[in-house]
GULUMFI-870051 format. One record per residue (C-alpha): residue in three letters; x, y, z. Coordinates in nm, 2 decimals, decimal comma. Example, Ala and Ser with C-alpha at 12.3 -4.5 7.8 and 13.67 -1.06 7.14 Angstrom:
<sites>
ALA; 1,23; -0,45; 0,78;
SER; 1,37; -0,11; 0,71;
</sites>
This chain:
<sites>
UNK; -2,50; 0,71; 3,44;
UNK; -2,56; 0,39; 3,46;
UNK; -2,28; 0,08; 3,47;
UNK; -2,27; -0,25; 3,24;
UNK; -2,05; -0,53; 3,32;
UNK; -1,89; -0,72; 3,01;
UNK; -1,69; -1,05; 3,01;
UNK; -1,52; -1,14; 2,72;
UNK; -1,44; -0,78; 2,64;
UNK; -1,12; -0,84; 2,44;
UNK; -1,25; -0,87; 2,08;
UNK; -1,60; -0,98; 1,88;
UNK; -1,92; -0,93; 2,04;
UNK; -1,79; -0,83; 2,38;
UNK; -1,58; -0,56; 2,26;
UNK; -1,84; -0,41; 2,05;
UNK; -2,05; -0,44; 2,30;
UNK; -1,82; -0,19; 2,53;
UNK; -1,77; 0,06; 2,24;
UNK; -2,15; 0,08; 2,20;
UNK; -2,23; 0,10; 2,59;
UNK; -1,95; 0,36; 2,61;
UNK; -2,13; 0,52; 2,30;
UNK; -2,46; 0,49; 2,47;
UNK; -2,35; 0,70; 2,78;
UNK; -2,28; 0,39; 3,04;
UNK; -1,97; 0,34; 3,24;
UNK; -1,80; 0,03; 3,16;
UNK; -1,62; -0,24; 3,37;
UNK; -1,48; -0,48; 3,07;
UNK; -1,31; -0,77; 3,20;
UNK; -1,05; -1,02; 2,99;
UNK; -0,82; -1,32; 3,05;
UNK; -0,45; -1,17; 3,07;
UNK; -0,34; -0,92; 2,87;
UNK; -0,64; -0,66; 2,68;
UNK; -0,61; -0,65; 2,31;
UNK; -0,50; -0,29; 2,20;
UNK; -0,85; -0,21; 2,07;
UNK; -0,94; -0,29; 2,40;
UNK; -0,69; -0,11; 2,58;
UNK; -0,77; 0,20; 2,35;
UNK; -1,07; 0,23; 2,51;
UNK; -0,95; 0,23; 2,85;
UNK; -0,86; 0,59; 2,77;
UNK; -1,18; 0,70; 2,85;
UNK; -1,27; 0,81; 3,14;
UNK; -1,61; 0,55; 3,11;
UNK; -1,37; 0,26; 3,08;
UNK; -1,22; 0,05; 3,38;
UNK; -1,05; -0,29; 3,21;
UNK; -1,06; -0,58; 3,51;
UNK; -0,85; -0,91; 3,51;
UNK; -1,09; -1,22; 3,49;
UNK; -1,04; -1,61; 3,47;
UNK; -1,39; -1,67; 3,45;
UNK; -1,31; -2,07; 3,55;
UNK; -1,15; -1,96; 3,84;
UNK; -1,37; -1,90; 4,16;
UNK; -1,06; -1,76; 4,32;
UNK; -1,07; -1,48; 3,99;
UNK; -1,45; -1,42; 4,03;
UNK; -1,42; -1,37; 4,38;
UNK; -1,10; -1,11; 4,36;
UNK; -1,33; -0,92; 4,11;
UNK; -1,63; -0,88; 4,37;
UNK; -1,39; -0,77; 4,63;
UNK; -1,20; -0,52; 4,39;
UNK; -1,61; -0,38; 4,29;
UNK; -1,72; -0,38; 4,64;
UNK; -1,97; -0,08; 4,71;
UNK; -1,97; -0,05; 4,32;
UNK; -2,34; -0,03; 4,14;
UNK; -2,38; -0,28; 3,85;
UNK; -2,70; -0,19; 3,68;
UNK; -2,61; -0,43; 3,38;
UNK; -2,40; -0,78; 3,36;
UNK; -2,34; -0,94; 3,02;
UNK; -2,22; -1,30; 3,06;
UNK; -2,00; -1,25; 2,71;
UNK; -1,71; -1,50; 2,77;
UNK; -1,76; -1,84; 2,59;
UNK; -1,60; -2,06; 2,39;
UNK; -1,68; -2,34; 2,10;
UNK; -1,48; -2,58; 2,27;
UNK; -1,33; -2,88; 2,08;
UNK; -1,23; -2,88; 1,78;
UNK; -1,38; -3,27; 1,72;
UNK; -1,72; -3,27; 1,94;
UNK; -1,84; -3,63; 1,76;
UNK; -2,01; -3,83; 2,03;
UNK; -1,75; -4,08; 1,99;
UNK; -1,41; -3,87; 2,00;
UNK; -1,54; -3,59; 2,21;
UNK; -1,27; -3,63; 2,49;
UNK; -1,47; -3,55; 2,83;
UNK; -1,22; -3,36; 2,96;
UNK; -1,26; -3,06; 2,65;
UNK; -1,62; -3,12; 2,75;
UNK; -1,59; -3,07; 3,10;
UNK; -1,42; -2,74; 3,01;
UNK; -1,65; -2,62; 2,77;
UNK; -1,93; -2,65; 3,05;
UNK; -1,67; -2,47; 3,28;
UNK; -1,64; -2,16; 3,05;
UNK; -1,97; -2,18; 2,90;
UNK; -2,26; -2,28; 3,17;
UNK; -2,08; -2,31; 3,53;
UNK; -1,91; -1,96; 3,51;
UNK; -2,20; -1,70; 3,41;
UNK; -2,36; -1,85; 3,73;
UNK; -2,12; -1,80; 3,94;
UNK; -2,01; -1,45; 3,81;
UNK; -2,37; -1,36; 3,81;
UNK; -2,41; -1,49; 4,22;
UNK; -2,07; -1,33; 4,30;
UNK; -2,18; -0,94; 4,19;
UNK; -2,54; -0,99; 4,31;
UNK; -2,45; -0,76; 4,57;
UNK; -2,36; -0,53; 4,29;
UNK; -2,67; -0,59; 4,12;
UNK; -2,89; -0,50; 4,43;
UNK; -2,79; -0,18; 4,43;
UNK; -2,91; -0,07; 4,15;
UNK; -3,29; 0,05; 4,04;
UNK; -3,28; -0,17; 3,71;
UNK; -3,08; -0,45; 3,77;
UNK; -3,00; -0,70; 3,47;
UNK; -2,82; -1,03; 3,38;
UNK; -2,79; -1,11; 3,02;
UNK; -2,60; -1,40; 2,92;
UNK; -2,48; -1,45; 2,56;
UNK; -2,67; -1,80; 2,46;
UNK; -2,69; -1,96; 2,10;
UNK; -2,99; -2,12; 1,83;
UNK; -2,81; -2,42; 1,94;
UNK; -2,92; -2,43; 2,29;
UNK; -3,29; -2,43; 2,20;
UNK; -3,45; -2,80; 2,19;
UNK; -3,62; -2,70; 1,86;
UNK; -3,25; -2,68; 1,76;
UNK; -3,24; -3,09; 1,61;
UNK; -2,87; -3,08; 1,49;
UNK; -2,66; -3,31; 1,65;
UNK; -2,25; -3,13; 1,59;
UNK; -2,08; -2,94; 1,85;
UNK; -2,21; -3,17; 2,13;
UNK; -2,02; -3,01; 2,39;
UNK; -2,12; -2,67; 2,26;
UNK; -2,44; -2,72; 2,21;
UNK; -2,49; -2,87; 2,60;
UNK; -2,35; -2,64; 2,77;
UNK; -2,55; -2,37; 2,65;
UNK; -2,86; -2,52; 2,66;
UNK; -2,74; -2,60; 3,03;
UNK; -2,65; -2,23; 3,07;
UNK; -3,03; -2,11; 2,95;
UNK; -3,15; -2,35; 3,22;
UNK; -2,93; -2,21; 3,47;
UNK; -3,05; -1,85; 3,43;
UNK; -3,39; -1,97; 3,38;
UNK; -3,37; -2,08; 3,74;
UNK; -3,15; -1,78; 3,84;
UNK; -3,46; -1,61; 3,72;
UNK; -3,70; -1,77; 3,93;
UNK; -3,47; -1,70; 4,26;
UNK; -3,39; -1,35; 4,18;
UNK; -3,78; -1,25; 4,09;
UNK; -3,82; -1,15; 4,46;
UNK; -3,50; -0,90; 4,43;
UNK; -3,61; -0,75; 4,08;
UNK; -3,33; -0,89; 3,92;
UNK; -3,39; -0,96; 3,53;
UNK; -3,23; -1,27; 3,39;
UNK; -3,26; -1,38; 3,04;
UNK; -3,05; -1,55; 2,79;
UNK; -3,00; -1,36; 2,46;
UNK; -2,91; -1,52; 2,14;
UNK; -2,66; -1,29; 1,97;
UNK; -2,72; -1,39; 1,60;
UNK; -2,49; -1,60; 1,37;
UNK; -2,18; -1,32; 1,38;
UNK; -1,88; -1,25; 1,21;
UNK; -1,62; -1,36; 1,51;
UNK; -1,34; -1,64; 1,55;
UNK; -1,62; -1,83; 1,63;
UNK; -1,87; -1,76; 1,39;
UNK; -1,69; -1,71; 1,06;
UNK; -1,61; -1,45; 0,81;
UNK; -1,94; -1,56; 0,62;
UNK; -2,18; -1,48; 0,93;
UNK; -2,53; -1,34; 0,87;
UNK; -2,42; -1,07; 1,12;
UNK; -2,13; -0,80; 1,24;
UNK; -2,01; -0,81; 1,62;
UNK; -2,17; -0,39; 1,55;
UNK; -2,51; -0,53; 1,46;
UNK; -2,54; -0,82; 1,74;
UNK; -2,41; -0,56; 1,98;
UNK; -2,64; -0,31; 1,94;
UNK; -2,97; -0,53; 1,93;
UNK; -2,86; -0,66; 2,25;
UNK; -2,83; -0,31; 2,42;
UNK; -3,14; -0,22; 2,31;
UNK; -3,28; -0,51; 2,41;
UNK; -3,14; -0,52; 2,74;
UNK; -3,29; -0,13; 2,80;
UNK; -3,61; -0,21; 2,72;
UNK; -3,62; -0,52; 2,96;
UNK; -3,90; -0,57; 3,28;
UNK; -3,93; -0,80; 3,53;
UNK; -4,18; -0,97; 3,31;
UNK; -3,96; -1,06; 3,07;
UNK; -3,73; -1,20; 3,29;
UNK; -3,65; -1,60; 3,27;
UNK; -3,73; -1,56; 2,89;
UNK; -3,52; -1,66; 2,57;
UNK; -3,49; -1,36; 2,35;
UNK; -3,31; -1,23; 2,00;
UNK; -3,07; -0,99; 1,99;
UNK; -3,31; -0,86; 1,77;
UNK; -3,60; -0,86; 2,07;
UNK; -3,82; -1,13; 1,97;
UNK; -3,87; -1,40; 2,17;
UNK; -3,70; -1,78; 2,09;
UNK; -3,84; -2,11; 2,13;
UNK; -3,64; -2,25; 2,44;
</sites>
């Protein structure tokens, strides 16, 4: 049986992402800021279901979490956990301390989640970093809203775009996924897609993955996206 990693577990992608892996025969370490939602914590009842505490700005939190997984085999981390940011992301209003924290949340802390279970990831035969990206990060992307959004996960792709390239010797995969435009908080009640559908494209994506593929932009639907 093989373990995934999800951040951001509470509710919307992340949490359909855990029902699905659960679904799909993987063990599942979910992790959330404070207290799990119930259909979170409904989940815990199964016995492939272990819900972990995680601030992802907070090295001190990503470091308690390796320590508490010591010795434990991560064959799968999803970077999940991500926010808008700002409600007003104008150039001229965006207040650069909503920005700094957007970058915190959205680009800074996959990294440094991702470096922190390496360990974890070296263990296993297939080990894989997804991290949940956005159309908005790609450069053929022209729109010019969400400023602080759109940086800092176009900063995020580049990060595991180079996490790629240092991991290659280790057979790590790396690749930033776009999840689709989704029915969550953040996406809207008129989204193209479910949390159900986004979910599941990116398991099956992430089980079909190689080294090859690994520093590449991809769909949750599989195909590969203009960076």
């Amino acid at each position: 049986m093989e373990t995934a990693l999800v951040t951001g577990a509470g509710r919307g992608i992340g949490l359909a992402l855990v029902q699905q892996l659960i679904e799909s025969g993987y063990r599942v370490i979910a992790t959330c800021r404070g207290e799990p939602s119930p259909a979170l914590r409904a989940l815990e009842s199964s016995s492939q279901c272990q819900i972990e505490q995680l601030e992802v700005t907070s090295q001190r939190s990503i470091e308690d979490l390796a320590q508490a997984l010591s010795g434990v085999t991560i064959d799968l981390l999803i970077n999940n956990a991500g926010i808008l940011g700002p409600n007003n992301q104008s150039l001229h209003q965006l207040d650069p301390t909503d920005w700094l924290q957007t970058l915190a949340i959205n680009t800074v802390a996959p990294s440094m989640i991702s470096l922190a279970l390496l360990d974890n990831l070296k263990r296993s035969a297939n080990p894989r970093i997804i991290t949940v990206s956005s159309d908005m990060a790609s450069f053929h992307d022209g729109g010019s809203s969400l400023l602080a959004y759109r940086s800092s996960k176009a900063a995020a792709n580049k990060a595991m775009q180079g996490l790629a390239l240092e991991l290659r010797s280790d057979g790590v995969i790396v690749c930033p996924v776009l999840p689709g435009w989704v029915q969550t908080d953040m996406g809207g009640a008129s989204a193209s897609e479910t949390p159900e559908e986004s979910a599941s494209g990116i398991i099956k994506l992430a089980q079909r993955l190689t080294l090859k593929d690994s520093g590449h932009f991809f769909t949750w639907r599989g195909d590969e996206y203009p960076w």
